[in-house]
N, C-alpha and C positions, 0 to 999 in steps of 0.2 A: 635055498637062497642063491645058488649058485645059479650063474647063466643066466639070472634079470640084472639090469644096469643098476648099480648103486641111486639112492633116493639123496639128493642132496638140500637141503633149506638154505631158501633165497630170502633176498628182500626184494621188494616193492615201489621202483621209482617213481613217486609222486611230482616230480620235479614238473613237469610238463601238462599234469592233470588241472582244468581249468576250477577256480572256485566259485562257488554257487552264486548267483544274480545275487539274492538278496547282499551278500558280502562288500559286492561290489557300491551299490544303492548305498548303504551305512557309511562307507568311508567317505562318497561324495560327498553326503548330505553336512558329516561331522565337519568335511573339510571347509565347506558350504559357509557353516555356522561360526568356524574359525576365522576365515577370512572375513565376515560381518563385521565380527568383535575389533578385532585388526583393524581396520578401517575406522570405525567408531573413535577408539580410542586417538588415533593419531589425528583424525578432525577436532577432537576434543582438544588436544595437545595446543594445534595452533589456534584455535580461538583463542586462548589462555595466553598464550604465549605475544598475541595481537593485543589483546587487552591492556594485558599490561603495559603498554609502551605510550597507551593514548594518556594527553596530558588531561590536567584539572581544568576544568569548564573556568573560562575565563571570568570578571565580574558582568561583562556587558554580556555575556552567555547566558549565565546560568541566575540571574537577577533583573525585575525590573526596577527602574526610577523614577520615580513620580516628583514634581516640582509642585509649591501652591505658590499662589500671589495673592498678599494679602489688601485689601483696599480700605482704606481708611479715611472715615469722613471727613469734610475741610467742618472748621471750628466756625461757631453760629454765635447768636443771639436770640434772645427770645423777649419777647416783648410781655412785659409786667401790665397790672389792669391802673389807668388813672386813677392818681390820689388825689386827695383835696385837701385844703386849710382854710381853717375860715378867717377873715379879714378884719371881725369886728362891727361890720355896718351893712348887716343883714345878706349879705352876697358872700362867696366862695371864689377863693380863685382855684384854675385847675393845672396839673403839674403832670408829665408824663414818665417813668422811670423804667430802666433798661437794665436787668441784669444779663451782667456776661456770662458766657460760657461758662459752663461747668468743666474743671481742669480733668476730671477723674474720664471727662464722657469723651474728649477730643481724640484720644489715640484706639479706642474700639472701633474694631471691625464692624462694615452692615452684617446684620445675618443672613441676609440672603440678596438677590438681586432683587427681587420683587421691592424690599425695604429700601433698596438704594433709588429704584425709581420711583417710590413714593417719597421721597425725603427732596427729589433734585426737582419733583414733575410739581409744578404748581396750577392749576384752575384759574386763568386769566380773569381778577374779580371787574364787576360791570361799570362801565364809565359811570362817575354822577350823573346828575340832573346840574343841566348848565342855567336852571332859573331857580326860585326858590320862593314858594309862599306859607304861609301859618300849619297848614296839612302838611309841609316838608317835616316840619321842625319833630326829633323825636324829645317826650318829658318823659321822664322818670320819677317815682316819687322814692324814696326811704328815710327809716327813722334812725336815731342814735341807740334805740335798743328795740327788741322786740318784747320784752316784757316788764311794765312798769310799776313798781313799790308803790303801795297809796302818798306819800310824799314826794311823791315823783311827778316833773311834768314831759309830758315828753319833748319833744326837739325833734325837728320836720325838718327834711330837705328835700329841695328841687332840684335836677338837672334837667336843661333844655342844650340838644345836641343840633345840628343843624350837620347834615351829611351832605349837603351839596356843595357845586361847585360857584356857587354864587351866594355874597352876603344875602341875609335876608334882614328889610326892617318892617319891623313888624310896631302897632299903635297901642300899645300898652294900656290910653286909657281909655280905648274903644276895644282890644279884647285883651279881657283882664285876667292878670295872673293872678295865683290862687289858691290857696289849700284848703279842702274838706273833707272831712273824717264821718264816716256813717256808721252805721251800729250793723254789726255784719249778722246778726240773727233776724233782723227787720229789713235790711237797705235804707233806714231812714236816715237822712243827714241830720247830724246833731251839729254840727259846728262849721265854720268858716273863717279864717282870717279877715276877711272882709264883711261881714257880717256886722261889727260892731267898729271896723277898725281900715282906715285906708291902705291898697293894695303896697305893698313893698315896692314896686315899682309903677310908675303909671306913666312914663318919659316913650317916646318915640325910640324906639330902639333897637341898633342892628346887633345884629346877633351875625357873627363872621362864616364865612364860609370856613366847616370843618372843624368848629369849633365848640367847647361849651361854656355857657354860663349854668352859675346854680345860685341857690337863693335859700333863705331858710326862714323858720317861722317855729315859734313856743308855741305849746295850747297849755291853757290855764283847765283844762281837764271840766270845762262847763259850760253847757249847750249855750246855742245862741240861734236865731234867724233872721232876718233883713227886717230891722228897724225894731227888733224889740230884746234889746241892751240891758232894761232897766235891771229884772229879776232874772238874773242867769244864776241855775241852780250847776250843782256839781254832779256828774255824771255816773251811771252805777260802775261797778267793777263789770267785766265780762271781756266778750272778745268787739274788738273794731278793725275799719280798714280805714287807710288814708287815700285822697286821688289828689293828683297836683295837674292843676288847666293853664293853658294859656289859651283865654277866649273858649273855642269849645273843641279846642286839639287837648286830651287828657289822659293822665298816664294809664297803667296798669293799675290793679287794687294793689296797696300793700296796707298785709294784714298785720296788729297787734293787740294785746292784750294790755288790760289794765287790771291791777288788782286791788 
């Protein structure tokens, strides 16, 4: 061992030795992802921190308001049908009557617009007839019942209306007023007021513009025909109608029954 140089054990300065790529890449990357998060979170932060400071949505914000208006009919009348009384001496006088508004209907709303303008829109009705002759006049005929007890007789009326705008007189004993009752399963006339008996009215007579007269007449419930009075039998039970004329302007049929 003599005369070789002593063997000494060293270390190994690594201080200066470069470290591997890959090493290098991981720490960017980790750093990368650190500063991500970092960022993330402090954006987070101030949203949060903004948020909170905004006030409550005021009412005109955060609401709508709607208004209605409600419309309320103006208060009516309505017009009732002509009543009659009779007088005593074979005529009617005629009465016209009006009820008032109903108190419950005045403060209700229309339900729709369409209903308001059919309520306020009226159809301009057609002027009269500024003259007026026997075809003007409207007759009507009806009874005091429509089905009659065998000790029943029945009880006839007339209305004669005149819709124009002009009196009309009309000759009473040139066209004669009238009642006749015919057997409604034949059409045969069984009866007539005149018949056996002079017209209720036979006078010259104006009948007013717009106005009605009415007129009435008993049937003793048994035939008769012009001039033959003497043997008038009584009539079976079944169905009948009545007509009421003036001259040859004549009502509608109205029908009744006798039992």
């Amino acid at each position: 061992m003599c005369g070789s140089a002593p063997h000494t054990l060293g270390f190994v300065d690594n201080r200066n030795r470069r470290l591997p790529r890959e090493i290098y890449i991981r720490r960017r990357v980790a750093a990368g992802v650190v500063l991500i998060i970092v960022v993330f979170l402090v954006g987070w932060l101030i949203v949060a921190l903004a948020g909170g400071d905004n006030p409550q949505p005021t009412a005109a914000e955060g609401s709508e308001t709607t208004t209605s208006t409600q419309v309320t009919p103006a208060s009516g009348t309505s017009r009732a049908s002509t009543t009659s009384a009779a007088d005593g001496d074979g005529s009617m006088s005629g009465t016209t009557a009006r009820r008032p508004a109903d108190e419950s209907e005045r403060d209700k709303p229309y339900a729709s617009s369409e209903a308001s303008a059919a309520m306020t829109t009226e159809s301009p009705s057609p002027e009269p007839k500024t003259t007026c002759a026997l075809s003007d006049l409207i007759v009507t005929a009806t009874s005091d019942q429509v089905a009659y007890a065998p000790d029943v007789q029945p009880r006839f009326y007339m209305t004669v209306t005149n819709p124009t705008a002009a009196d009309c007189v009309i000759d009473l004993g040139k066209d004669v007023l009238r009642f006749e009752v015919y057997d409604l399963a034949t059409n045969r006339r069984v009866w007539s007021d005149v018949d056996c008996n002079p017209a209720v009215d036979v006078t010259e007579r104006t009948f007013p513009a717009g106005e009605e007269r009415y007129y009435e007449a008993v049937w003793s419930r048994t035939n008769s025909a012009p001039g033959s009075c003497a043997a008038r039998a009584q009539v079976p039970a079944g169905g009948y109608y009545l007509h009421t004329l003036v001259g040859d302007n004549h009502s509608d049929a109205h029908p009744f029954n006798l039992m």
